[in-house]
matplotlib code that plots the C-alpha trace (Angstrom):
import matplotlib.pyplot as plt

x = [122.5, 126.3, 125.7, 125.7, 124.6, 127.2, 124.1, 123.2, 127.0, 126.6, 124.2, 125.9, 129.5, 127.5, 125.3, 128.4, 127.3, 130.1, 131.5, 135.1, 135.6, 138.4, 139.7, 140.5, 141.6, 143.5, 143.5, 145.2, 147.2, 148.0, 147.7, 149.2, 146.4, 148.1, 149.0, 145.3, 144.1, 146.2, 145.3, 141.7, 139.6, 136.7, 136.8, 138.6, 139.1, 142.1, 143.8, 143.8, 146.8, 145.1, 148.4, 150.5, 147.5, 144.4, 146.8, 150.0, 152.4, 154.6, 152.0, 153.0, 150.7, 147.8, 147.2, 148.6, 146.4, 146.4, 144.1, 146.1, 146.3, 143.4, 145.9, 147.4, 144.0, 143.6, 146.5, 144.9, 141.6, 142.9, 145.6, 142.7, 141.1, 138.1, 135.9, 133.4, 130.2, 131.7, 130.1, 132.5, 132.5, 134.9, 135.0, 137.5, 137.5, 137.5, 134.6, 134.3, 137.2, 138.7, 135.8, 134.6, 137.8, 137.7, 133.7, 134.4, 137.6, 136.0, 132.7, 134.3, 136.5, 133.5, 133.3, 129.7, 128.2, 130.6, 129.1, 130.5, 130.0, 127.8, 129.4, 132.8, 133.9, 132.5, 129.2, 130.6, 131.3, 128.5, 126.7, 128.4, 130.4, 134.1, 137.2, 140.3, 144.3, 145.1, 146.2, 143.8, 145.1, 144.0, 143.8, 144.1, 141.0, 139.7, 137.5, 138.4, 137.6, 134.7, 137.3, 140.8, 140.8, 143.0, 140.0, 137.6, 134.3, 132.2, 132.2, 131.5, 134.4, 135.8, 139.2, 140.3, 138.5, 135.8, 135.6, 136.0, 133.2, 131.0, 130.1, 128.1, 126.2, 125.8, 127.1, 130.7, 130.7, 134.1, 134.2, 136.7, 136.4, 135.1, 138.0, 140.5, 137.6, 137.5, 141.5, 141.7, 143.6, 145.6, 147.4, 147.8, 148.5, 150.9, 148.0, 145.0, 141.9, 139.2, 137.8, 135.8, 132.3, 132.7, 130.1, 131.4, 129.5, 132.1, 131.7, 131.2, 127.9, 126.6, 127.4, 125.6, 127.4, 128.6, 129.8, 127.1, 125.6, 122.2, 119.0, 118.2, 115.2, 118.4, 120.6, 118.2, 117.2, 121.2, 121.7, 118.6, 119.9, 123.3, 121.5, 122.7, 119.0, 118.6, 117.8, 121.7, 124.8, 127.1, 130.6, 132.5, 136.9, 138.7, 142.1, 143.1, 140.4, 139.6, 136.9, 134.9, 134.3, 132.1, 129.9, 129.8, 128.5, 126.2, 124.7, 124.8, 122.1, 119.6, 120.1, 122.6, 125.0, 128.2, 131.3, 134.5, 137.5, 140.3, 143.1, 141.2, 142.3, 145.7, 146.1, 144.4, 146.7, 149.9, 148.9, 149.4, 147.1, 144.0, 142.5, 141.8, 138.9, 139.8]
y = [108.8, 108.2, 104.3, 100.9, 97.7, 94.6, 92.5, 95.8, 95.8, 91.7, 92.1, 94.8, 92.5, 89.7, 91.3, 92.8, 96.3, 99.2, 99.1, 100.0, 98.3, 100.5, 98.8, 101.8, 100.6, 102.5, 103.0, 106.0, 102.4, 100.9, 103.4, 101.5, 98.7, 97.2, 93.6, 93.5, 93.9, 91.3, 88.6, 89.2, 91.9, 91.8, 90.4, 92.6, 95.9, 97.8, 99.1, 102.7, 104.0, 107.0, 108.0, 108.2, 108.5, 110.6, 113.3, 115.5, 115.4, 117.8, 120.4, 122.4, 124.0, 122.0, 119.9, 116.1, 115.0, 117.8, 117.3, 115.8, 118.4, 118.0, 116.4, 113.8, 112.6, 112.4, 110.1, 108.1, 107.6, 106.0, 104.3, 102.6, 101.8, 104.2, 104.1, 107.2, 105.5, 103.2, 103.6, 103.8, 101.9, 102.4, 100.2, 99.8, 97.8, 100.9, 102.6, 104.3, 106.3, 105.7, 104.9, 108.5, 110.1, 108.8, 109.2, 112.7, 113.8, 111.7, 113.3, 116.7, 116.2, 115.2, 111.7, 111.1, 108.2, 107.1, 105.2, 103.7, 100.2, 100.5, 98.5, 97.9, 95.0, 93.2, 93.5, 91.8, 88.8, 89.0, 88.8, 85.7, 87.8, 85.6, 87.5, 87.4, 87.5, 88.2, 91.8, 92.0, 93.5, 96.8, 98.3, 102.3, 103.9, 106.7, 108.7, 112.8, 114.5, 117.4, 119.5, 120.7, 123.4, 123.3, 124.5, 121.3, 123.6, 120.3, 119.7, 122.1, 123.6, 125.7, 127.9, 128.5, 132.0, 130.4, 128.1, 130.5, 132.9, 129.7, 129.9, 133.2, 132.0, 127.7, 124.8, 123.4, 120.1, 118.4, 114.8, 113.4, 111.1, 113.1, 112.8, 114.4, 117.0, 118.0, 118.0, 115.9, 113.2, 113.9, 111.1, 112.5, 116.1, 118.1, 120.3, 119.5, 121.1, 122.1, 125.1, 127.4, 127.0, 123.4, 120.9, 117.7, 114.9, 111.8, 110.4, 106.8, 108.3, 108.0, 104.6, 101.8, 98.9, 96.7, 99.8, 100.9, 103.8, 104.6, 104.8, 108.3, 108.9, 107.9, 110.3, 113.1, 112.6, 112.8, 115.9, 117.9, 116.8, 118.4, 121.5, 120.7, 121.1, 121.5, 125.1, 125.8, 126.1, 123.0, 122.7, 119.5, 118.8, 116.0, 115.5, 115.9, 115.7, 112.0, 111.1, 114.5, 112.9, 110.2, 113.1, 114.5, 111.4, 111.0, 114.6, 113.7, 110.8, 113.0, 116.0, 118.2, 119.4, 119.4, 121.5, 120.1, 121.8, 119.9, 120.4, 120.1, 120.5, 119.8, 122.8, 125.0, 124.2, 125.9, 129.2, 130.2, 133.1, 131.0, 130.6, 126.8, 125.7, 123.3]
z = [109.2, 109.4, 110.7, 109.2, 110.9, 110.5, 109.1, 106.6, 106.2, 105.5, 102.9, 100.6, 100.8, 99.4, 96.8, 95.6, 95.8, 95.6, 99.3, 100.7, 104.0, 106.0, 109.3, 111.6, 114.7, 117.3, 120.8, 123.2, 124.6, 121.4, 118.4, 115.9, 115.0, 112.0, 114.1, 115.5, 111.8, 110.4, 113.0, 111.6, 110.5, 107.8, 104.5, 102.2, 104.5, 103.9, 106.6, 108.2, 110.3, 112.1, 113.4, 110.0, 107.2, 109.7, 111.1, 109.9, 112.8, 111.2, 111.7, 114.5, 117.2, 116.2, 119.2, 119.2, 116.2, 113.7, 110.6, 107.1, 104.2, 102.0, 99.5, 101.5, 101.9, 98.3, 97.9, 100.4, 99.2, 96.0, 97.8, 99.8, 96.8, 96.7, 93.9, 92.6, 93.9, 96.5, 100.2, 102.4, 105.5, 108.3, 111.8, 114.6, 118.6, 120.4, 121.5, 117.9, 118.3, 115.1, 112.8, 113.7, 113.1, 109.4, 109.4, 109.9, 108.3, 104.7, 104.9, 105.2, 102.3, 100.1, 99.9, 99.2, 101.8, 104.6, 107.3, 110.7, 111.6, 114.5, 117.2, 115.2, 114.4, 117.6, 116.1, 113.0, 114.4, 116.7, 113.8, 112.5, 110.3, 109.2, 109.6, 107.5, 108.0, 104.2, 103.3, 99.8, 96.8, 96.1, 92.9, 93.2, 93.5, 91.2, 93.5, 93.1, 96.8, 96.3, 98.2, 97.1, 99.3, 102.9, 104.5, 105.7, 104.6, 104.2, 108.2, 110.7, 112.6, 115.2, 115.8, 119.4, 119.2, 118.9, 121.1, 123.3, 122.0, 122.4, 125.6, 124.7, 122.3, 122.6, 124.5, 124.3, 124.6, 126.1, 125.3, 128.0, 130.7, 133.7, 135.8, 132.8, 132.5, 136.0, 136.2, 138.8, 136.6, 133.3, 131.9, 128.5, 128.1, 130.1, 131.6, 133.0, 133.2, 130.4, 128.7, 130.6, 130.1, 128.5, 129.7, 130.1, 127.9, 127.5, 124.5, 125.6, 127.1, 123.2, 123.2, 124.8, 126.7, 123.7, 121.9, 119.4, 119.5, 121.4, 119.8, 118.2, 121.4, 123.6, 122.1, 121.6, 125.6, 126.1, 124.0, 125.5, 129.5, 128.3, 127.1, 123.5, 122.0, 118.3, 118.3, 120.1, 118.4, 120.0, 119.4, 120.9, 121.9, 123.4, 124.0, 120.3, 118.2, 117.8, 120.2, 120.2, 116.5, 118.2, 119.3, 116.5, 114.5, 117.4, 116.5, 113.0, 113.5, 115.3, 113.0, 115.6, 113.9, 116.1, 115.3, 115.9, 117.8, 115.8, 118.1, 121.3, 124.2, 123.2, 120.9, 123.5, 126.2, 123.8, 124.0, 128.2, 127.9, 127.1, 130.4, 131.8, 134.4, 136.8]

ax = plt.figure().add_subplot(projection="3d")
ax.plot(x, y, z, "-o")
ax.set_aspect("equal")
plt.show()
């Protein structure tokens, strides 16, 4: 199971056990987190710029978010401080967004236990957890990532052709709000719309009103109403990647698997000829 409770979390911190606390927080409104961090965020976390250190903008065609080289993410790892044997714990104040973006993209480049603070850091403090303001020193980690390879083999994913082929053979899960879904309202990409045959399972639905996610009966009931049962082959997209993570650790806790569409919707969309529901 890819979660961690702020009390479990707690616990480790002050036993002293091998824990990396990464502070991910982002938001479609305010992407860049690095002022929220530094007017508190948990005790020694080091901070995670999605935008810059969780996506290669310079890779073109890729949809908004493109995934980092497998090498960049190397660098980053010991930049962060990473440790062979460290448990990685990642948290943000957004619905899960970016913990699940790093959940994902670190488990698929080996690192062995990464877990998402259920309920981010609002469950922290909620839990009587202190914050800090002090950027700690961080001493370069030594962790080597399991892959060197371009290819993220370690996580499920899925090209455009096979998103497409999906609808065949499993459920495509689309993890936007249902008015970007239906195409009634875009306020992000230039086109609006989703991908034919895509079921429409926002990914807040996985998440319970104070931002955790739901129970594993919850989620499993959520999962079977969508058609996504265990026996199905279930892919999941957003807008560009990021929040169709959520889904995917949401599968992860119930044992369903989830592929993920890395450029989304907003890779789709490039190519004219791929057709669009609406």
């Amino acid at each position: 199971m890819p979660l961690i409770t702020a009390e479990a979390l707690a616990d480790r911190l002050a036993a002293g056990s091998p824990t990396r606390v990464l502070d991910v927080r982002w938001t479609l409104a305010a992407p860049d987190g690095r002022e929220d961090y530094l007017a508190g965020h948990i005790p020694g976390a080091v901070y995670v710029d999605l935008e810059t250190e969780l996506a290669d903008h310079s890779v073109p065609g890729r949809g908004r978010h493109p995934l980092p080289a497998v090498a960049d993410l190397q660098d980053a790892v010991r930049r962060w401080g990473i440790n062979t044997g460290d448990t990685v714990v990642v948290y943000d104040n957004w619905n899960a967004a970016g913990s699940a973006r790093a959940w994902w993209l670190l488990t698929a480049v080996g690192v062995p236990d990464v877990r998402i603070l259920d309920g981010g850091l609002a469950a922290w403090t909620s839990a009587g957890g202190v914050l800090e303001s002090d950027s700690p020193a961080v001493s370069a980690g030594d962790l080597t990532l399991a892959v060197t390879e371009p290819e993220f083999g370690t996580m499920p994913t899925l090209t455009p052709e096979q998103v497409a082929a999906l609808g065949d053979s499993g459920i495509l899960l689309d993890a936007r709000p249902p008015q970007r879904y239906s195409g009634a309202e875009e306020t992000v990409d230039p086109v609006a719309g989703h991908v034919p045959g895509a079921r429409n399972l926002p990914s807040t639905r996985v998440l319970d009103a104070d931002g955790r996610f739901l129970p594993p009966e919850a989620l499993r009931e959520v999962f079977d109403e969508i058609g996504a049962q265990s026996e199905i082959p279930v892919g999941a997209y957003c807008g560009s990647g990021i929040t169709a993570a959520v889904l995917a650790a949401a599968g992860d806790t119930i044992g369903r698997p989830v592929a993920l569409f890395p450029g989304s919707w907003s890779e789709w969309i490039t190519d004219p000829q791929r057709p669009i529901a609406r």
